[in-house]
MARTI-570090 format. One record per residue: residue number from 1; residue in three letters; x, y, z of N, C-alpha, C, O in turn. Coordinates in Angstrom, 1 decimal, always signed. Layout:
<sites>
NUM|ALA|X|Y|Z|X|Y|Z|X|Y|Z|X|Y|Z;
...
</sites>
This chain:
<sites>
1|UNK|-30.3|-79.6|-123.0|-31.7|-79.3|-122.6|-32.4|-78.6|-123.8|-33.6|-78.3|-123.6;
2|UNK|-32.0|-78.5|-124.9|-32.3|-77.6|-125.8|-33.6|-78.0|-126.7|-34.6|-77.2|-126.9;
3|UNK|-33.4|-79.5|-127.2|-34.2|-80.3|-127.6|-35.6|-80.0|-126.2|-36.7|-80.6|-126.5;
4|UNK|-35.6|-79.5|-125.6|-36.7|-80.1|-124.4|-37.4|-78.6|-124.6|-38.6|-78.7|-124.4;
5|UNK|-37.1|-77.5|-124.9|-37.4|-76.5|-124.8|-38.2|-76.1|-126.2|-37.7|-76.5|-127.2;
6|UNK|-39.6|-75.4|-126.4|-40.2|-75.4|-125.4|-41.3|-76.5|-125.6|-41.4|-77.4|-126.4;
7|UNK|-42.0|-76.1|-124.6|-42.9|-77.4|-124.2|-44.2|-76.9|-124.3|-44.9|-76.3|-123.4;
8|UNK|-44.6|-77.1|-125.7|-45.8|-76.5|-126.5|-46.9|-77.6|-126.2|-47.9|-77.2|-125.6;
9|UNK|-47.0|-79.0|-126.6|-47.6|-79.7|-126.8|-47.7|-81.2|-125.8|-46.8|-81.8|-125.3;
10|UNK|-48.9|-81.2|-125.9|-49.3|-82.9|-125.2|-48.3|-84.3|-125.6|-48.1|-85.2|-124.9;
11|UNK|-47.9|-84.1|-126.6|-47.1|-85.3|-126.4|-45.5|-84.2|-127.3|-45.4|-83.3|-128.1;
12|UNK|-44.7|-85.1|-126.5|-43.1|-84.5|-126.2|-42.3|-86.0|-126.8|-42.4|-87.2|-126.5;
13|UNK|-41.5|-85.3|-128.0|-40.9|-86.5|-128.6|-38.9|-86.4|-128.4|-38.6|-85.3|-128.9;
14|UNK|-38.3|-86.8|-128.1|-37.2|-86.9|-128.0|-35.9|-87.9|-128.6|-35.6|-89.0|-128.1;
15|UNK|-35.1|-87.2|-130.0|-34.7|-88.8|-130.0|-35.6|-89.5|-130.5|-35.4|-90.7|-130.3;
16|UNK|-37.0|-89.2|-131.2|-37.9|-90.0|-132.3|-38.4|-90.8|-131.0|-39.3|-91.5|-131.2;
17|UNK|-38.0|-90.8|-130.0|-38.7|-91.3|-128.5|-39.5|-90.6|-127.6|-39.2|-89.8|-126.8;
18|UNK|-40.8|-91.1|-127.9|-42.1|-90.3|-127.1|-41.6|-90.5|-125.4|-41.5|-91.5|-124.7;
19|UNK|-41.5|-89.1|-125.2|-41.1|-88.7|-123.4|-42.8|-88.7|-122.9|-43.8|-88.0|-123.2;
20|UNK|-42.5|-89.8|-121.7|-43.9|-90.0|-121.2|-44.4|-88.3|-119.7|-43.7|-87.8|-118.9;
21|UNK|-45.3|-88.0|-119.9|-45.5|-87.1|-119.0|-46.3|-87.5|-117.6|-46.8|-88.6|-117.4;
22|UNK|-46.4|-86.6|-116.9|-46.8|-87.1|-115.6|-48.0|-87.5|-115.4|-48.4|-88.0|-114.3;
23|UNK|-49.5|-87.2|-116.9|-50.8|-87.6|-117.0|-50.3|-89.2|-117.2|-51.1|-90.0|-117.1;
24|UNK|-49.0|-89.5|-117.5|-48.7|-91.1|-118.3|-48.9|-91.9|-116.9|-49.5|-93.0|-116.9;
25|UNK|-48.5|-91.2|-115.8|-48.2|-92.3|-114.9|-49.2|-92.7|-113.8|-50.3|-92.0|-113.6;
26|UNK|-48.9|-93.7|-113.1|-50.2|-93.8|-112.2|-49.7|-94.5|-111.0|-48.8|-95.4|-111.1;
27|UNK|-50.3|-94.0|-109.7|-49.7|-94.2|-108.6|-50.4|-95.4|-107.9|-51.5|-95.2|-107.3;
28|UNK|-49.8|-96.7|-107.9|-50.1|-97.6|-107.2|-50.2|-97.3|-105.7|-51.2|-96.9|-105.3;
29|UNK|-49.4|-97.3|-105.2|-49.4|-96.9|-103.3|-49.4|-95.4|-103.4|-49.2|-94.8|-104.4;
30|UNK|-49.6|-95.0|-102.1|-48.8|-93.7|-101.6|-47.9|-93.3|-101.9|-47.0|-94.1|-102.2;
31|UNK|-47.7|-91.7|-101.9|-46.8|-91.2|-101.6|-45.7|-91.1|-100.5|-44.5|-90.8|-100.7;
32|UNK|-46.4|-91.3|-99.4|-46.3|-90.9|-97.9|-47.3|-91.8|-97.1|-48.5|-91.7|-97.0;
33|UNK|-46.3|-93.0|-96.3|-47.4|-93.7|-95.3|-46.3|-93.5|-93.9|-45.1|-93.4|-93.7;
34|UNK|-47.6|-93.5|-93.1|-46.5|-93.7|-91.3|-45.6|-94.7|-91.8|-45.8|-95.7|-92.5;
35|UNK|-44.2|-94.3|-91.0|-43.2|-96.0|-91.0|-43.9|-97.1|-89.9|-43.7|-98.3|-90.0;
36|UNK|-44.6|-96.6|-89.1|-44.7|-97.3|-87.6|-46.3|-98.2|-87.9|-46.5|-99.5|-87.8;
37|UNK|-47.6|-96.9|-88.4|-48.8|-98.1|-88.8|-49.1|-98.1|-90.0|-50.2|-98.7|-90.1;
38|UNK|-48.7|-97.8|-91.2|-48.7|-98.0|-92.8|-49.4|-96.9|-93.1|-49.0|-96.6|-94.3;
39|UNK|-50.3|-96.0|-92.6|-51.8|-95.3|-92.7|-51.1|-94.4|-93.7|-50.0|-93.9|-93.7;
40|UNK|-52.0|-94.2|-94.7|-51.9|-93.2|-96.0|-51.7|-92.2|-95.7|-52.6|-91.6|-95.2;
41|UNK|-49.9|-91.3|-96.0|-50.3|-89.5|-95.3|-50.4|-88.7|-96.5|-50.2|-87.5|-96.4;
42|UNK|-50.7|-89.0|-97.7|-50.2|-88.8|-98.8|-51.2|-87.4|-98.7|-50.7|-86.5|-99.4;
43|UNK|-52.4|-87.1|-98.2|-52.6|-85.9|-97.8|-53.2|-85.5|-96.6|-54.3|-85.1|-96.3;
44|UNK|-52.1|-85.9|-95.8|-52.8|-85.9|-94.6|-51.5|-85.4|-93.5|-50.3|-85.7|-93.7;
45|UNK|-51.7|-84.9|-92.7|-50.9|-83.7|-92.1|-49.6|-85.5|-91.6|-50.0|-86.4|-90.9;
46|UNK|-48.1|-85.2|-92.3|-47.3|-85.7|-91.1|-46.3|-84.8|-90.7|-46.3|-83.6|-90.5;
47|UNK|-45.3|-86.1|-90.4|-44.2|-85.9|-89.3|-42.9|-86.7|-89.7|-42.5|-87.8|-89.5;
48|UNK|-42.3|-85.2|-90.5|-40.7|-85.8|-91.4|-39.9|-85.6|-90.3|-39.6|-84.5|-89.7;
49|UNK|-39.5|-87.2|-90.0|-37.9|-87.0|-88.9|-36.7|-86.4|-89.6|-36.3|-87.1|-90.5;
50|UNK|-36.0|-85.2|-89.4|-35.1|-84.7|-90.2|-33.8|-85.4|-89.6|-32.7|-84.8|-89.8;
51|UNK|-33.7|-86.5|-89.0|-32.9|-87.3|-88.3|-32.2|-88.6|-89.3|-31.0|-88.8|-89.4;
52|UNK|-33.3|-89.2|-89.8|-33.2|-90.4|-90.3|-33.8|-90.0|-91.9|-34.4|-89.2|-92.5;
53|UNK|-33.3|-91.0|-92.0|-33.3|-90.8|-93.4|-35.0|-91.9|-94.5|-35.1|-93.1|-94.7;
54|UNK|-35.9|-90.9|-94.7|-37.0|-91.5|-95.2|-38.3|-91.5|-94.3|-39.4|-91.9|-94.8;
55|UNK|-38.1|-91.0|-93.0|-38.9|-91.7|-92.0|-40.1|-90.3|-91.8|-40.0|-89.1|-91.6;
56|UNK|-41.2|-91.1|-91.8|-42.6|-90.2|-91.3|-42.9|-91.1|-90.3|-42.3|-92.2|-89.9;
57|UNK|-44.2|-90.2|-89.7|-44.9|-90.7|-88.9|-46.5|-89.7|-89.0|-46.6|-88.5|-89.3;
58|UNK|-47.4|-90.5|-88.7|-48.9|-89.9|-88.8|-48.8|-88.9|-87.5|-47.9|-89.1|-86.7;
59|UNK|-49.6|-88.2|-87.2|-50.0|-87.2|-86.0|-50.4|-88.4|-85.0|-49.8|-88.4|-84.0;
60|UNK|-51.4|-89.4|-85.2|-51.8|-90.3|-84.0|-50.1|-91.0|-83.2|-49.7|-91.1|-82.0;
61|UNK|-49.7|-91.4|-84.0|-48.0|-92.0|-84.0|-47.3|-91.1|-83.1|-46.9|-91.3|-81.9;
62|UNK|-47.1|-90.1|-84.0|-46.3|-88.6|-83.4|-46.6|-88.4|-81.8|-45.9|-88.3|-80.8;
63|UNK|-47.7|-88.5|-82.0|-48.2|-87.6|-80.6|-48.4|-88.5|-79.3|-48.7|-88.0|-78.2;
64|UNK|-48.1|-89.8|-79.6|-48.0|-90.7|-78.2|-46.1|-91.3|-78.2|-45.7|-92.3|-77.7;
65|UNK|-45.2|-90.4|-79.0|-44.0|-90.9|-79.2|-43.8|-91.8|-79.4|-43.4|-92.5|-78.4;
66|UNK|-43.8|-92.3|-80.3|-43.4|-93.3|-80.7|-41.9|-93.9|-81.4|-41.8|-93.6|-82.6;
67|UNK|-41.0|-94.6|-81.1|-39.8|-94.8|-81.8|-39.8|-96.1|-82.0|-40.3|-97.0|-81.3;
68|UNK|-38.9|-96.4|-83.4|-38.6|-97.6|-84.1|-37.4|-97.6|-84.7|-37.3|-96.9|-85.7;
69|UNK|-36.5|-98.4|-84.2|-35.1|-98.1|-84.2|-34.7|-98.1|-85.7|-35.4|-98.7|-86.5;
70|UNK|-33.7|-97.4|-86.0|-32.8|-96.6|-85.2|-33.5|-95.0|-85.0|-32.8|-94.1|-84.5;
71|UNK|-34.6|-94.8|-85.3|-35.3|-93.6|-84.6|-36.1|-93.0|-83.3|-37.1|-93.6|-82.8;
72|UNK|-35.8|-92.1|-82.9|-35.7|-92.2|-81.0|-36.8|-90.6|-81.4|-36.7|-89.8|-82.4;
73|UNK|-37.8|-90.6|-80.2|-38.8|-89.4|-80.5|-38.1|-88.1|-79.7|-38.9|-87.3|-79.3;
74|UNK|-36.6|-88.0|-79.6|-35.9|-87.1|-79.4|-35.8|-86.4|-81.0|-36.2|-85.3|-81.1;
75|UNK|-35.5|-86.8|-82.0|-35.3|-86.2|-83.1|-35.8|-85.3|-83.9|-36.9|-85.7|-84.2;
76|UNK|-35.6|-84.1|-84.4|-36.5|-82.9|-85.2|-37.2|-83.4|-85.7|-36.9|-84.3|-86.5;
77|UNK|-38.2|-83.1|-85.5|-39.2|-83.3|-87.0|-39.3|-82.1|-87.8|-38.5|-81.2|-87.6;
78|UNK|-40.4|-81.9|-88.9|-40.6|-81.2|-89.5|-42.0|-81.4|-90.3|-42.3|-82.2|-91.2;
79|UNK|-42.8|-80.5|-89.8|-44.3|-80.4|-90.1|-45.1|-79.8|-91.2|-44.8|-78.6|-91.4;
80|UNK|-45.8|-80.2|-91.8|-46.9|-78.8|-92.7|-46.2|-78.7|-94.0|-44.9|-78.6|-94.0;
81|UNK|-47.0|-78.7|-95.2|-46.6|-78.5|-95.9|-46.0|-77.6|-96.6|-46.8|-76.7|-96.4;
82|UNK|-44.9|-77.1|-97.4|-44.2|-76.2|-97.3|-44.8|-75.6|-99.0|-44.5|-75.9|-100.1;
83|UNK|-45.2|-75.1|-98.8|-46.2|-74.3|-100.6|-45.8|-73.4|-101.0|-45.9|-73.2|-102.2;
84|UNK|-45.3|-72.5|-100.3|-44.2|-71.2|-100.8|-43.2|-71.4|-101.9|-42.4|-72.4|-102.0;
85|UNK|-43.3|-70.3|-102.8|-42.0|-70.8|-103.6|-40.8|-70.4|-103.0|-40.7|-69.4|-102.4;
86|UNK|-40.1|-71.1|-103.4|-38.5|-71.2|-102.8|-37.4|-70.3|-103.8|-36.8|-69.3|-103.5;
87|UNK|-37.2|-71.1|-105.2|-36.1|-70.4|-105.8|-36.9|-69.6|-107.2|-36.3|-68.8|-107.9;
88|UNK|-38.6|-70.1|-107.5|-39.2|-69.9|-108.7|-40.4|-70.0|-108.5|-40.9|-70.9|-107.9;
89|UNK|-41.1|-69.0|-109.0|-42.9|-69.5|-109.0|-42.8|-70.7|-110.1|-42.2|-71.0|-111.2;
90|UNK|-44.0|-71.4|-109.1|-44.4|-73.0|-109.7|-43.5|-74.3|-109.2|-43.6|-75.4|-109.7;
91|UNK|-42.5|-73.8|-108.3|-42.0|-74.5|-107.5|-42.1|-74.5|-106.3|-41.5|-73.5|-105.7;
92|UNK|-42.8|-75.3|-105.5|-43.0|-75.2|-104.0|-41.8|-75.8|-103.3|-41.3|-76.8|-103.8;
93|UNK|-41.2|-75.3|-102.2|-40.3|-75.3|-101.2|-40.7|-77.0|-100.7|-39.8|-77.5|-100.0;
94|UNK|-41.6|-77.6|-101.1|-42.0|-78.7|-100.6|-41.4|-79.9|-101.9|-40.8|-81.0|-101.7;
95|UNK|-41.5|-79.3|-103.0|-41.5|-79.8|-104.7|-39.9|-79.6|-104.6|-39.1|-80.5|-104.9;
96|UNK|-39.5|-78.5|-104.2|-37.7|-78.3|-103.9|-37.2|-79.6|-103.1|-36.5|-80.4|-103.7;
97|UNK|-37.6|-79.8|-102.0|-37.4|-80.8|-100.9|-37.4|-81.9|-101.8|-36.3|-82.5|-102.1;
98|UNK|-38.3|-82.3|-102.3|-38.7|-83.7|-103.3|-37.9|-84.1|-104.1|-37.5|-85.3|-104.0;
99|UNK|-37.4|-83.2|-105.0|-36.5|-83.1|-106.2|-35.6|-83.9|-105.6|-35.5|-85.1|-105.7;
100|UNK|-34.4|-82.9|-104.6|-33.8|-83.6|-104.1|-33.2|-85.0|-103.1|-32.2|-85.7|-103.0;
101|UNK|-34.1|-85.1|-102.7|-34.5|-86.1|-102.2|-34.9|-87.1|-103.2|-34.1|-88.0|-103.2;
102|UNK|-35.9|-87.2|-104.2|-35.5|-88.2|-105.3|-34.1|-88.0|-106.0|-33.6|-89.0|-106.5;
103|UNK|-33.6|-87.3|-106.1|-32.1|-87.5|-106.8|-31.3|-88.2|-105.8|-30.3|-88.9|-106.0;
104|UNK|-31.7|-88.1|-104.9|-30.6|-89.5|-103.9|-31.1|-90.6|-103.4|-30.5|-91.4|-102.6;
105|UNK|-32.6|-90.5|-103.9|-33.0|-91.9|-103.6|-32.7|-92.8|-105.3|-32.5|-93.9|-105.5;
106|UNK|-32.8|-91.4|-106.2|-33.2|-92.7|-107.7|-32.2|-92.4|-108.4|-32.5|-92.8|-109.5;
107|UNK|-30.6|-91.7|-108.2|-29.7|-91.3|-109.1|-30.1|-90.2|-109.7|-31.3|-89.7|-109.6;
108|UNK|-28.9|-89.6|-110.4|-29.4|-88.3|-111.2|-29.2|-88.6|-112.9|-28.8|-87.7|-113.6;
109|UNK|-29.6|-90.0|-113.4|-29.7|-89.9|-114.5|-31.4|-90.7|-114.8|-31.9|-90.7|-115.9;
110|UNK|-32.2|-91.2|-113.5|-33.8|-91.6|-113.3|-34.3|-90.2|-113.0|-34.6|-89.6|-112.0;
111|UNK|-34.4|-89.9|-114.3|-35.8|-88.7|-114.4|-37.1|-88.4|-114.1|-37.7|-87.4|-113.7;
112|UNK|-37.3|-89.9|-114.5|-38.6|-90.5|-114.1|-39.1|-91.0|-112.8|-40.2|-90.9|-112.3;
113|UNK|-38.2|-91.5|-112.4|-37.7|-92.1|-111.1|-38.3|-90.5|-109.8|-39.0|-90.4|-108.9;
114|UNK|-37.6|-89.7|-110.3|-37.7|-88.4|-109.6|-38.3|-87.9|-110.0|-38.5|-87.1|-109.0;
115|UNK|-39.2|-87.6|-111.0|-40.3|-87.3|-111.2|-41.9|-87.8|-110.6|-42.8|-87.1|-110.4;
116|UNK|-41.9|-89.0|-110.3|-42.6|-89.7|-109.7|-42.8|-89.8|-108.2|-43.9|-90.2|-107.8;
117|UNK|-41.7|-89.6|-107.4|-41.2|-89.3|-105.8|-41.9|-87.6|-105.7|-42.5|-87.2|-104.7;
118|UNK|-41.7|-86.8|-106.8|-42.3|-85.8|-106.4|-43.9|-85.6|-106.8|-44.8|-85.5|-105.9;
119|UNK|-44.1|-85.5|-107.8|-46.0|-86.4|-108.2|-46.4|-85.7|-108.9|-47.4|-85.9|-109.6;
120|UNK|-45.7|-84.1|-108.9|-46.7|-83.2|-109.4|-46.1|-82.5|-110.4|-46.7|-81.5|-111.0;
121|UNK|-44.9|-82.9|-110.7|-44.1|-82.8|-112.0|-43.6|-83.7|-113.0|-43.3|-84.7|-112.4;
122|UNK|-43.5|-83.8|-114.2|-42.7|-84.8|-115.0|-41.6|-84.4|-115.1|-41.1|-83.3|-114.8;
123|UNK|-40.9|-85.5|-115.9|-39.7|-86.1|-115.4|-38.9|-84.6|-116.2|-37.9|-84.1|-115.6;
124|UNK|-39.4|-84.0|-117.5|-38.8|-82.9|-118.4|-38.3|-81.6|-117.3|-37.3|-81.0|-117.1;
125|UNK|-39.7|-81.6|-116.9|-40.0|-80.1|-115.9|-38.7|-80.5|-114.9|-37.9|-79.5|-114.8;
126|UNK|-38.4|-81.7|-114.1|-37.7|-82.2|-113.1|-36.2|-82.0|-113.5|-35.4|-81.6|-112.7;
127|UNK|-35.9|-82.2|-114.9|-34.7|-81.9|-115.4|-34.4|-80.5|-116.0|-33.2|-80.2|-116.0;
128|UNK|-35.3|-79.7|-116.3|-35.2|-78.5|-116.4|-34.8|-77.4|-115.5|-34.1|-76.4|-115.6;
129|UNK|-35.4|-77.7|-114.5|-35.7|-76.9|-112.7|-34.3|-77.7|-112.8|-33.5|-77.0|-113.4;
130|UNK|-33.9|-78.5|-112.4|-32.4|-79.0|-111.8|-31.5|-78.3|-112.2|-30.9|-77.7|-111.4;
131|UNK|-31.2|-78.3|-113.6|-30.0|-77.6|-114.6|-30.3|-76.7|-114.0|-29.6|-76.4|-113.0;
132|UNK|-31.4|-76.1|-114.5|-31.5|-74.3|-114.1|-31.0|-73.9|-112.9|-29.8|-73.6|-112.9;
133|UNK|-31.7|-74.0|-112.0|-31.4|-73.9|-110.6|-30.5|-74.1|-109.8|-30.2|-73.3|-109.0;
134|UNK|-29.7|-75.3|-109.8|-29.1|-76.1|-109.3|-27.4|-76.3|-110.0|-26.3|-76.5|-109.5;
135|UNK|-27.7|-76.3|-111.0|-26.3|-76.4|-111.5|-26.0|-75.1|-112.5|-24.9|-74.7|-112.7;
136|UNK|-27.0|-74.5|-112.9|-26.5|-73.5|-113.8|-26.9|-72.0|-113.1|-27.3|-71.0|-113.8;
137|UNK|-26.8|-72.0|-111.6|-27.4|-71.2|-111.1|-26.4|-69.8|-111.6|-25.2|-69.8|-111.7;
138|UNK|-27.4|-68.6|-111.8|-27.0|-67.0|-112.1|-26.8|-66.1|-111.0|-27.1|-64.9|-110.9;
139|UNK|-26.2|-67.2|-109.9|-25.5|-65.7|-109.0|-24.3|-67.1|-108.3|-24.4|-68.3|-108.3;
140|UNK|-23.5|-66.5|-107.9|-22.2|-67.6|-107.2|-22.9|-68.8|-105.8|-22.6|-70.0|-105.5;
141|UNK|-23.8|-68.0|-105.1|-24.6|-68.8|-104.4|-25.6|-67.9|-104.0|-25.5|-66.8|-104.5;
142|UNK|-27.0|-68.2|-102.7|-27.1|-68.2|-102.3|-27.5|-67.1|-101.3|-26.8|-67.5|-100.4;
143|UNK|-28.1|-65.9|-100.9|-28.1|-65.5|-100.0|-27.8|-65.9|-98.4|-28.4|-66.8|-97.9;
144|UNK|-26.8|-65.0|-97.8|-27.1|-65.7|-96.3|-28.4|-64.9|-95.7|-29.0|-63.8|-95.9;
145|UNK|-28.5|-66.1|-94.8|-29.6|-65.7|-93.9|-30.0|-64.5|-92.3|-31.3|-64.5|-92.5;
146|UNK|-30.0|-64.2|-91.9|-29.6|-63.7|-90.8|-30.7|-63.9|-90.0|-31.6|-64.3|-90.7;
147|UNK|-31.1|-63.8|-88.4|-31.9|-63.2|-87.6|-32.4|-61.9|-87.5|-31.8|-60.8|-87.4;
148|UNK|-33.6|-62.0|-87.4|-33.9|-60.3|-87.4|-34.2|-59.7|-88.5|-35.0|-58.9|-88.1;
149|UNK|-34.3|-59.6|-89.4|-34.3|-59.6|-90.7|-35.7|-59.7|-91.5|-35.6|-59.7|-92.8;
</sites>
């Protein structure tokens, strides 16, 4: 990561190879469409089945239950965007969610790939936050949680 550090300027060279940044890219579709009627949620309130793997649904969808197999409207969802930082300011609990979730949709060697699933980071920032956090983390884990609390 050393070469990546720091990140002074508009264009980022690597390897005599210009690293494209997230002004580089451009979003043909959505981010986020219903699975069930296509409709754009990319900012628009949905509904993550924590069940199935990939699956939204819009509030109109949601709310007359709707299932499409193998997803049944018994399954958790999970609502609202999550904007809090989680492990660092400038990382949203939502941007956390993403990360991951592109690392097992695009591999952990598509930077870009995961950069782009999450929209609001480039691919550097995406690889930096990961090492840091995630693999080079500075305490053994984790706090537990409790009730009450």
């Amino acid at each position: 990561l050393g070469p990546y550090l720091p990140i002074l300027t508009q264009q980022i060279y690597y390897e005599g190879r210009r690293i494209p940044l997230r002004s580089d890219f451009t979003r043909a579709e959505p981010r986020f469409h219903c699975d069930y009627c296509f409709k754009d949620l990319t900012k628009q309130t949905r509904f993550k089945c924590l069940e199935c793997f990939d699956f939204d649904l819009c509030r109109d969808c949601f709310s007359v239950g709707v299932e499409l197999a193998p997803h049944y409207n018994t399954h958790t969802f999970q609502t609202g965007d999550l904007k809090f930082p989680l492990l660092v300011e400038g990382w949203s609990a939502n941007e956390e969610l993403l990360l991951l979730e592109g690392l097992t949709l695009n591999g952990f060697e598509n930077w870009n790939g995961v950069a782009q699933h999450i929209g609001t980071k480039d691919m550097i920032e995406c690889k930096i936050h990961y090492f840091s956090f995630y693999l080079n983390l500075p305490i053994e884990s984790l706090p537990v949680l409790t009730k009450g609390r």
